[in-house]
PAROGU-114885 format. One record per residue (C-alpha): residue in three letters; x, y, z. Coordinates in steps of 0.2 Angstrom, whole numbers, padded with zeros to 4 digits, always signed. Example, Ala and Ser with C-alpha at 12.3 -4.5 7.8 and 13.67 -1.06 7.14 Angstrom:
BEGIN
ALA+0062-0022+0039;SER+0068-0005+0036;
END
This chain:
BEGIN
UNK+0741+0144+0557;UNK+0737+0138+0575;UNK+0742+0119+0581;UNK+0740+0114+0602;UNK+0729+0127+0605;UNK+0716+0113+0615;UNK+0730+0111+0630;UNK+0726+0092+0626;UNK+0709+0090+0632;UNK+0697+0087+0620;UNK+0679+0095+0619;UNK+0668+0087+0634;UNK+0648+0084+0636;UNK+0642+0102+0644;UNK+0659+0113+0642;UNK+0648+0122+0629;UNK+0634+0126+0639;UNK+0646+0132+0653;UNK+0654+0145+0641;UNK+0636+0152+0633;UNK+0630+0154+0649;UNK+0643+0162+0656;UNK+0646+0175+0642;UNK+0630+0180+0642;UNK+0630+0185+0662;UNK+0649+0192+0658;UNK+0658+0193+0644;UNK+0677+0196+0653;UNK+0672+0177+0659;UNK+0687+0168+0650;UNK+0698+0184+0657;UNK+0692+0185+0674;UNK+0701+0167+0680;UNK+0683+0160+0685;UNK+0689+0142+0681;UNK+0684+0138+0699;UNK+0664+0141+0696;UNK+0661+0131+0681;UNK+0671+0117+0689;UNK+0686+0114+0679;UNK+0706+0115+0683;UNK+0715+0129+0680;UNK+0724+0121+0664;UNK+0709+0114+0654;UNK+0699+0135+0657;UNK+0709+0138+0640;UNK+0705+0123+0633;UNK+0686+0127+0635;UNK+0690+0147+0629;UNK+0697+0138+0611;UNK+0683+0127+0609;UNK+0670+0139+0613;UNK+0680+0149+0599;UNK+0686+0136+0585;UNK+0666+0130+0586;UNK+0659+0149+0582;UNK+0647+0151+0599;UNK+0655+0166+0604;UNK+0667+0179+0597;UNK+0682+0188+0603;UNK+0682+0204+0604;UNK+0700+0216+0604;UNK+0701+0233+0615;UNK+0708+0239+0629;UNK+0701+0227+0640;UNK+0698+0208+0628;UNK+0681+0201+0629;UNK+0668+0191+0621;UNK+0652+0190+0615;UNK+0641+0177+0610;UNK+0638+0175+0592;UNK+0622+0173+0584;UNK+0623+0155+0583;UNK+0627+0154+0601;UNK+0614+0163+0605;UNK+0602+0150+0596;UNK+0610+0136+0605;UNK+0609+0145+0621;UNK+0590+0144+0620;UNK+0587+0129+0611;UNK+0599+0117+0612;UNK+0612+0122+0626;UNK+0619+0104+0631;UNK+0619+0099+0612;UNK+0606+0086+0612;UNK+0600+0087+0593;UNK+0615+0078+0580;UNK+0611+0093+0570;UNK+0620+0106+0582;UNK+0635+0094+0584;UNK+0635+0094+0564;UNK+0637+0113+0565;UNK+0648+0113+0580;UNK+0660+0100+0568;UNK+0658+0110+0553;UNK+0663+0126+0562;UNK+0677+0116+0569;UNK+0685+0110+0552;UNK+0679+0124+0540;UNK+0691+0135+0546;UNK+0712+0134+0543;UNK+0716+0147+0554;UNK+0707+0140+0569;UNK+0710+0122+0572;UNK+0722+0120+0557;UNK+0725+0102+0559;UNK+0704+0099+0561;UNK+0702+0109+0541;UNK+0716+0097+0535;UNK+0712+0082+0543;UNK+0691+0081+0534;UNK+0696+0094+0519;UNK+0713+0089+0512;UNK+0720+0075+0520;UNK+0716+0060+0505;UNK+0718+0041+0517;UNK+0702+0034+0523;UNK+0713+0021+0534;UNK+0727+0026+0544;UNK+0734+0022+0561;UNK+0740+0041+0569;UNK+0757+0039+0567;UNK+0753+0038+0549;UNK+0742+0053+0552;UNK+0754+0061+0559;UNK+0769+0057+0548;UNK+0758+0065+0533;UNK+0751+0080+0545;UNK+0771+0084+0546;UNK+0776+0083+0528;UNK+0759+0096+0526;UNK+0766+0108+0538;UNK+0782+0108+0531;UNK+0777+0113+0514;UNK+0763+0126+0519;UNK+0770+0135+0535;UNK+0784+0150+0536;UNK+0791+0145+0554;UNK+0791+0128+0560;UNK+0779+0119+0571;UNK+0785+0109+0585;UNK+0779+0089+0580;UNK+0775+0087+0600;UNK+0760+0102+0594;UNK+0757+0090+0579;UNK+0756+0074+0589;UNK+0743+0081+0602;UNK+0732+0087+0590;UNK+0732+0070+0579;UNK+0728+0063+0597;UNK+0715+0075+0601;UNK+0706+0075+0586;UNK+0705+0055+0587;UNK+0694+0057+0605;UNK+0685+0071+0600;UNK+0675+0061+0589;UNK+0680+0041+0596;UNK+0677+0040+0613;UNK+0665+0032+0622;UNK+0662+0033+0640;UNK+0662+0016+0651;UNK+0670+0021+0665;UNK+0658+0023+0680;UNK+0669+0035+0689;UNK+0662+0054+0688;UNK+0680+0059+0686;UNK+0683+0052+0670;UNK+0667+0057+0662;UNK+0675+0062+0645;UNK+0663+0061+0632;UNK+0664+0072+0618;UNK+0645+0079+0610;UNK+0654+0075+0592;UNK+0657+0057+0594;UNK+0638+0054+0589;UNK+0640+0058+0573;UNK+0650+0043+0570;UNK+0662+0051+0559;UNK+0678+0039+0564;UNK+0682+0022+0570;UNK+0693+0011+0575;UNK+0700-0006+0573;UNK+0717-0015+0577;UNK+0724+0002+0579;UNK+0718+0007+0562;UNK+0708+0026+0561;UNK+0695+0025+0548;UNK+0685+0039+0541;UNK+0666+0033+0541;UNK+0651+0038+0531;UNK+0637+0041+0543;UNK+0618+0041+0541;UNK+0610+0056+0537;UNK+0600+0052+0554;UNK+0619+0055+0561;UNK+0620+0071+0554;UNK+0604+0079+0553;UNK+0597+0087+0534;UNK+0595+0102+0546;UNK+0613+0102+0549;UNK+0616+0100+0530;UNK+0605+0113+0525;UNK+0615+0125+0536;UNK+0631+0121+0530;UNK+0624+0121+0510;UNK+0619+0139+0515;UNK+0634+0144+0524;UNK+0643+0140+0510;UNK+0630+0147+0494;UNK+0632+0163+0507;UNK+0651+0165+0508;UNK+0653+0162+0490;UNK+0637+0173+0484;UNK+0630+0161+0475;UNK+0611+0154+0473;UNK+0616+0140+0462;UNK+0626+0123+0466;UNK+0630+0105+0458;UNK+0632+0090+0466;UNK+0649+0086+0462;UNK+0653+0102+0472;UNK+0643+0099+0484;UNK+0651+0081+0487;UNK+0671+0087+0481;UNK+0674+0102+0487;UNK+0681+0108+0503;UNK+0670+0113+0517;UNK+0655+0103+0511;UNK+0644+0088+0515;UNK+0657+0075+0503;UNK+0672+0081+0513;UNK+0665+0086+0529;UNK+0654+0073+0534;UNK+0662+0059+0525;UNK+0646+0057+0512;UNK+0645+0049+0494;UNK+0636+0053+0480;UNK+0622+0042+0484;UNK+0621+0047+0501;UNK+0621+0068+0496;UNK+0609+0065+0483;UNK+0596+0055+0494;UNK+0598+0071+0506;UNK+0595+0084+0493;UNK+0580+0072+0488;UNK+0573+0076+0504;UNK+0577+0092+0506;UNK+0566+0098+0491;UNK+0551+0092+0504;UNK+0556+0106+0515;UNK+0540+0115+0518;UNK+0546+0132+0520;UNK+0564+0132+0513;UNK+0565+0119+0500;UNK+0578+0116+0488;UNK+0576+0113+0471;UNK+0585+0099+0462;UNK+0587+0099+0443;UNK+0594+0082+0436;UNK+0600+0082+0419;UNK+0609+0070+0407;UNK+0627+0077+0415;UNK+0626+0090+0424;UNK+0612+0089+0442;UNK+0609+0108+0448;UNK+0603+0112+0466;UNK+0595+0130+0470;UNK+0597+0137+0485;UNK+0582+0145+0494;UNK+0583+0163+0498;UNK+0586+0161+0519;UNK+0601+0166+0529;UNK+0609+0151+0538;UNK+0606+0158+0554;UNK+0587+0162+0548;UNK+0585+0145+0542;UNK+0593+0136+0560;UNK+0582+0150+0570;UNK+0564+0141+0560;UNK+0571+0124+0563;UNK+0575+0124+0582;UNK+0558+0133+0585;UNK+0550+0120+0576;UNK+0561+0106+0584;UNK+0556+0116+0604;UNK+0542+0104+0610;UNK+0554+0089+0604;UNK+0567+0097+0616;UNK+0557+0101+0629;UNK+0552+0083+0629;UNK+0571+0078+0629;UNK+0576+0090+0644;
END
């Protein structure tokens, strides 16, 4: 499983955009050294190739010569959404991010199995290494293990206010207001559903329903298991059961929720995630077009 892979920099406002566009006009662009054209320094280029990866935009592709292509949810960001302006499309980029163990390994750990709410990062850390140790063959240099701890708090912490164009760092996850941070303490927060986005939600309950082949789902699942809204988002009962409330007003995909003494059943409507996303941002486009 992969540790360092970011080269330290965190994911920055309008690096995605930078990789769909480029892919789409050549898909040897992380392999043809164009780090000059998109404006950044020869050291962070890989870090822009492993977010556009860990998030899912594009795909790698192996042959004789390497490339990529976009994937389809790339493709759908490219046209609707390419500078991330909806929450919803940082919720998918964040899920893409920590859904995956062999990606960004210390992102999946970190939101799925990782139990403290409060923690400083050397804490973090401390339990990150005693995880490593007990699931990895080879050992992982802690210096890999400290950088991610440290980029994994800015990704979704900071908040530009330095004037200076040179340090403009923002990150398009830190809207979801999924950490903070007090006296040196990291605390998992629950957001708002506002934060998040019931169209983000929805994706990820399909994402999920689809890899598992099932039509059918409980909300202790939904808010307990790995790679879902409770884990993923941070999100309590209350909070998951106001969403799937609201999602069973969807008027062309809407859930259906069945509440019994013990046991509360959701139904999953018969859409493919992508399908699903592809109605939402076409219904969302005057709304961003207004934005731009």
């Amino acid at each position: 499983m992969p540790y360092g892979q970011h080269q330290t920099f965190h994911l920055r406002d309008k690096w995605l955009s930078k990789a769909l566009k480029n892919i789409e006009e050549n898909e040897r662009f992380f392999y043809d050294d164009e780090f000059e054209k998109v404006g950044l320094g020869k050291n962070m280029f890989p870090s822009l190739r492993f977010w556009a990866e860990a998030t899912k935009i594009v795909v790698k592709r192996e042959g004789k010569l390497h490339t990529h292509k976009l994937s389809e949810l790339g493709k759908l960001i490219l046209k609707y959404d390419k500078i991330i302006q909806l929450n919803d499309t940082a919720s998918i980029l964040h899920y893409n991010l920590v859904s995956d163990k062999d990606v960004a390994t210390t992102w999946n750990w970190f939101f799925n199995i990782y139990p403290e709410k409060i923690s400083t990062k050397d804490e973090m850390l401390e339990a990150l290494k005693i995880w490593v140790s007990e699931n990895e063959e080879k050992n992982i240099a802690e210096s890999s293990l400290k950088k991610d701890i440290d980029v994994l708090v800015r990704l979704y912490l900071f908040d530009q206010s330095n004037d200076d164009p040179e340090e403009v760092m923002n990150s398009p996850l830190n809207k979801l207001n999924l950490l903070t941070e007090r006296e040196g303490y990291i605390q998992k927060k629950s957001p708002t559903l506002s934060d998040i986005g019931l169209t983000a939600l929805m994706y990820v309950l399909l994402q999920y329903c689809n890899e598992k082949k099932i039509d059918t789902i409980t909300v202790n699942t939904i808010e307990k298991e790995k790679n879902l809204w409770g884990k993923v988002f941070n999100l309590n009962r209350r909070a998951i059961v106001s969403a799937l409330e609201q999602l069973t007003k969807h008027k062309k995909y809407p859930v259906k929720f069945i509440r019994t003494n013990n046991l509360d059943d959701v139904q999953i409507p018969s859409v493919t995630p992508i399908e699903f996303l592809a109605y939402e941002y076409k219904r969302l486009e005057k709304e961003l077009n207004v934005l731009l």
